[in-house]
C-alpha positions in Angstrom: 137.1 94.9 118.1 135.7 98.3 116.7 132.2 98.5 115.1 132.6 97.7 111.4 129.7 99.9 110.7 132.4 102.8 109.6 133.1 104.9 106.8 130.7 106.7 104.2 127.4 107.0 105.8 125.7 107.6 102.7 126.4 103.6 102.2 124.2 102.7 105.3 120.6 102.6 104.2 118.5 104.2 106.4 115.9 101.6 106.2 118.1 99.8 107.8 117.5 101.2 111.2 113.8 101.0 110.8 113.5 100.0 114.2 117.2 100.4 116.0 120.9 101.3 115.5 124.0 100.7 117.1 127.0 102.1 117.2 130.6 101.9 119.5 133.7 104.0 121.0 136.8 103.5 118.3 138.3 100.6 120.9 134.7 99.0 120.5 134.6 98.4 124.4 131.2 100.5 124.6 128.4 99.5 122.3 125.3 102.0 122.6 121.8 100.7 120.5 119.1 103.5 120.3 115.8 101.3 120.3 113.7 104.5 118.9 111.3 103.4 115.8 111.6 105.8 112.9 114.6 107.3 113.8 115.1 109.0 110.3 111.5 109.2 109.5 111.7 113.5 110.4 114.9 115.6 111.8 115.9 114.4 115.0 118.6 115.4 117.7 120.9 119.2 117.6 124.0 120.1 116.6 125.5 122.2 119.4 128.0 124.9 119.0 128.6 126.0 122.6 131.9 125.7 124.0 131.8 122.7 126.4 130.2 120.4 123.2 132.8 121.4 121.4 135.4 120.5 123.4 134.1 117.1 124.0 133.6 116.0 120.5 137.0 117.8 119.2 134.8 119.8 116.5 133.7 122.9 115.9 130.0 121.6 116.3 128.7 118.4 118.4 125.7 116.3 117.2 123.3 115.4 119.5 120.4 113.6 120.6 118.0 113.9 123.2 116.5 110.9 123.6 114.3 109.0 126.2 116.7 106.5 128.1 114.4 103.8 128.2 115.0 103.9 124.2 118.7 104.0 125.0 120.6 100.3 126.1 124.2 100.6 126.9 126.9 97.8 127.1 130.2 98.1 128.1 132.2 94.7 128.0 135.4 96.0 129.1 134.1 99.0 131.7 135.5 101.5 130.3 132.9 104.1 130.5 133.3 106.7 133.0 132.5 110.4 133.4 133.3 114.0 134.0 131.3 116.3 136.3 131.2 119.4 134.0 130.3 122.5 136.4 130.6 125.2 134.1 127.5 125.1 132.4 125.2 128.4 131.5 122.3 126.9 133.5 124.1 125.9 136.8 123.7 122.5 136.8 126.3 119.8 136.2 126.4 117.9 133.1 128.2 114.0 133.0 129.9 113.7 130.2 129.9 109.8 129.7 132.8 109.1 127.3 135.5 105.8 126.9 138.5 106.1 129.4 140.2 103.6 126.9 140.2 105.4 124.0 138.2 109.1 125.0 134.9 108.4 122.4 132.1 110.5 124.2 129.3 108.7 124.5 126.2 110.7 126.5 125.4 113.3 128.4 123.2 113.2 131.4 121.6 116.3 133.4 118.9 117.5 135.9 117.7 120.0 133.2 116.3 116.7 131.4 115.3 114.2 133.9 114.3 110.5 132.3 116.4 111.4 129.1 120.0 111.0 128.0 122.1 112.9 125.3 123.5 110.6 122.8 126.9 111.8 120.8 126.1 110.7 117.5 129.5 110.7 115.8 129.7 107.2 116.9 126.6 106.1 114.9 127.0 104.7 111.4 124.6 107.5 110.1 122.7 110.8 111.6 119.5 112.0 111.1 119.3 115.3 110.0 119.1 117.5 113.0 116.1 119.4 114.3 117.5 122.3 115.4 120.8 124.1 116.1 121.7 125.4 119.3 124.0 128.2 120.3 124.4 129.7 116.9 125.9 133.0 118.5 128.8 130.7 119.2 129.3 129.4 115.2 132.7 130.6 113.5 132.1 133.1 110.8 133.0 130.5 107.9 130.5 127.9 109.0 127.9 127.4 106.2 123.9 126.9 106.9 122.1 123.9 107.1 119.1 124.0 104.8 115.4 123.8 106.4 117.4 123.4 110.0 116.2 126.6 112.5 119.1 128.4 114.5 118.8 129.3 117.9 121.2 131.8 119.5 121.5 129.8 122.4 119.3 127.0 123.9 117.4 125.0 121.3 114.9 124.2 123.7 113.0 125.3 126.3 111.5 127.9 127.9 114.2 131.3 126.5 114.6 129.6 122.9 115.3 132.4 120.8 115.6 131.7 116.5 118.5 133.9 115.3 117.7 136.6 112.3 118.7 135.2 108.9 
């Protein structure tokens, strides 16, 4: 059974998720619960515009959040989640892209670059927190608008070579 927690995310309250929120693939096999307090409370978690996030959410930008993975619990009742072994990332490690062999929801990323911590795709939440950064913003399409108050970077968003882009 999907999550029922779809639709207009302006009609989830915020306060709401004071202390957790879940959300689940569209076949509702994988449920993922982010147990971090104050979730909205400032920006949290990227939108990434590099080629390999946008392939796996199907958008022209993926929203993201790094997040400890003690804060992150898992369940998949049906086990369906599986992975692919992207190679062709800029820094030469492999990322596993966790996603829903049912019905193809991503669900995290994993890499070496940030051990103890998982990316969670957020489209699968009932709301997102406005992001903290953007990364790869070399890589944005010409009519893509800005986000207010939300720094650019022209590729890694964090790190040791973060670089804001010129406005």
């Amino acid at each position: 059974m999907p999550n029922q927690l779809t639709g207009d995310p302006k009609q989830q309250d915020v306060s709401k998720f004071a202390d957790s929120m879940s959300g689940s693939c569209l076949c509702g096999s994988i449920t993922v619960t982010l147990k971090e307090k104050g979730l909205f409370d400032k920006p949290r978690g990227h939108l990434c515009y590099c080629a390999n996030c946008r392939k796996v959410a199907g958008s022209y930008v993926a929203s993201n959040l790094l997040i400890s993975e003690d804060d992150v619990q898992i369940d998949d009742r049906n086990g369906t989640l599986t992975y692919y072994e992207d190679t062709a990332s800029m820094s030469g490690n492999s990322v596993f892209r966790y996603f829903c062999k049912k019905d193809g929801n991503p669900v995290k990323s994993e890499t070496k670059l940030y051990p103890g911590k998982v990316v969670i795709k957020m489209g699968m939440m009932p709301r997102i927190p406005k992001p903290e950064a953007e990364g790869f913003g070399l890589h944005k399409h010409p009519w893509q608008g800005k986000n207010e108050g939300v720094p650019v970077y022209k590729i890694k968003w964090a790190g040791p070579d973060k670089e804001e882009m010129d406005e």
